[in-house]
C-alpha positions as a printed Julia matrix, in Angstrom:
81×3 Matrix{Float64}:
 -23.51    2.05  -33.29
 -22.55    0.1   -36.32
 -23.08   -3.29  -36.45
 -20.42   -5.72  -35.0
 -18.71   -2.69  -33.32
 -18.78   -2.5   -30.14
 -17.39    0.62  -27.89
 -15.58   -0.53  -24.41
 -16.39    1.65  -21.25
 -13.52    3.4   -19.6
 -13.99    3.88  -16.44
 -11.39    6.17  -13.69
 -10.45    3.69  -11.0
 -12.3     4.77   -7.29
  -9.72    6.65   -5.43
  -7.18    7.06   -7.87
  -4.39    9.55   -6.42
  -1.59   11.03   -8.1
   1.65    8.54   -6.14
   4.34   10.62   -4.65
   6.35    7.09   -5.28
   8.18    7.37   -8.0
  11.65    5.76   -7.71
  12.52    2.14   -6.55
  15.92    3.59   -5.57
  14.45    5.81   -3.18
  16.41    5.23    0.4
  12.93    4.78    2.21
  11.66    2.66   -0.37
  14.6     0.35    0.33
  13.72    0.48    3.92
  10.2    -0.8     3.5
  11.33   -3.24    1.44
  13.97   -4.62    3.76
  11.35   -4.5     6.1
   8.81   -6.77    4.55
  11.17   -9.24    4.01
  12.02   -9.87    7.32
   8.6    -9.84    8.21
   8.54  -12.67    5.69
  11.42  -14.18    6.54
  10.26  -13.91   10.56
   6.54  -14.71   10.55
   6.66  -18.54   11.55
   9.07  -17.96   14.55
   7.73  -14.74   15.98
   4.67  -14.14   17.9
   1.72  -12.17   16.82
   1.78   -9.04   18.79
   5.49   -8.46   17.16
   4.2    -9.32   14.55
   1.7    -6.56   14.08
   4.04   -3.96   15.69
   6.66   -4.56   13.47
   3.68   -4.08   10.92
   2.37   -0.83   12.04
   5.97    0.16   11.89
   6.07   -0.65    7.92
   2.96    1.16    7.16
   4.07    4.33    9.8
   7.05    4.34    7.17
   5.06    3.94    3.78
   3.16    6.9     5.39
   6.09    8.91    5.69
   6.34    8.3     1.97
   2.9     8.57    0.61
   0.8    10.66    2.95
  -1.9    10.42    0.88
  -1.74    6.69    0.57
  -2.06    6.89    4.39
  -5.39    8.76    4.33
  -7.01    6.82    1.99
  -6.0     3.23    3.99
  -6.83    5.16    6.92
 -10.52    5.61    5.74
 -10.94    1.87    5.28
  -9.79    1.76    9.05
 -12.67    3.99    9.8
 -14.97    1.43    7.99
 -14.13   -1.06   10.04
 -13.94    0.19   13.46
């Protein structure tokens, strides 16, 4: 190595997967979006168990959109069980 140089490491991110996501106009994108937000909107004034249904219901539809997303969270469920 010369002197002063110095090389950076690259390094692949753990897990990476090729998205299947690839528009923000997507229909079902729109859905999860509108979906979060009134999760936001509704998380002070509604209790917790509708709270995580309404939850698994967002993540049952970003599933539908990324099934590989979905295995890959679902191994970190595994981890933790």
């Amino acid at each position: 190595m010369e002197t002063g140089t110095v090389k950076a490491r690259t390094r692949a991110a753990p897990d990476c997967y090729p998205s299947t996501v690839c528009s923000i106009d997507d229909p079902a994108l729109m859905r999860v979006a509108e979906a979060i937000d009134r999760l936001e909107a509704d998380r002070q004034v509604t209790d917790t168990a509708d709270l995580e249904a309404r939850i698994s219901a967002v993540w049952s539809m970003v599933s539908d959109i990324d099934p590989e997303l979905a295995r890959l969270a679902s191994r970190y469920q595994n981890r933790a069980d």
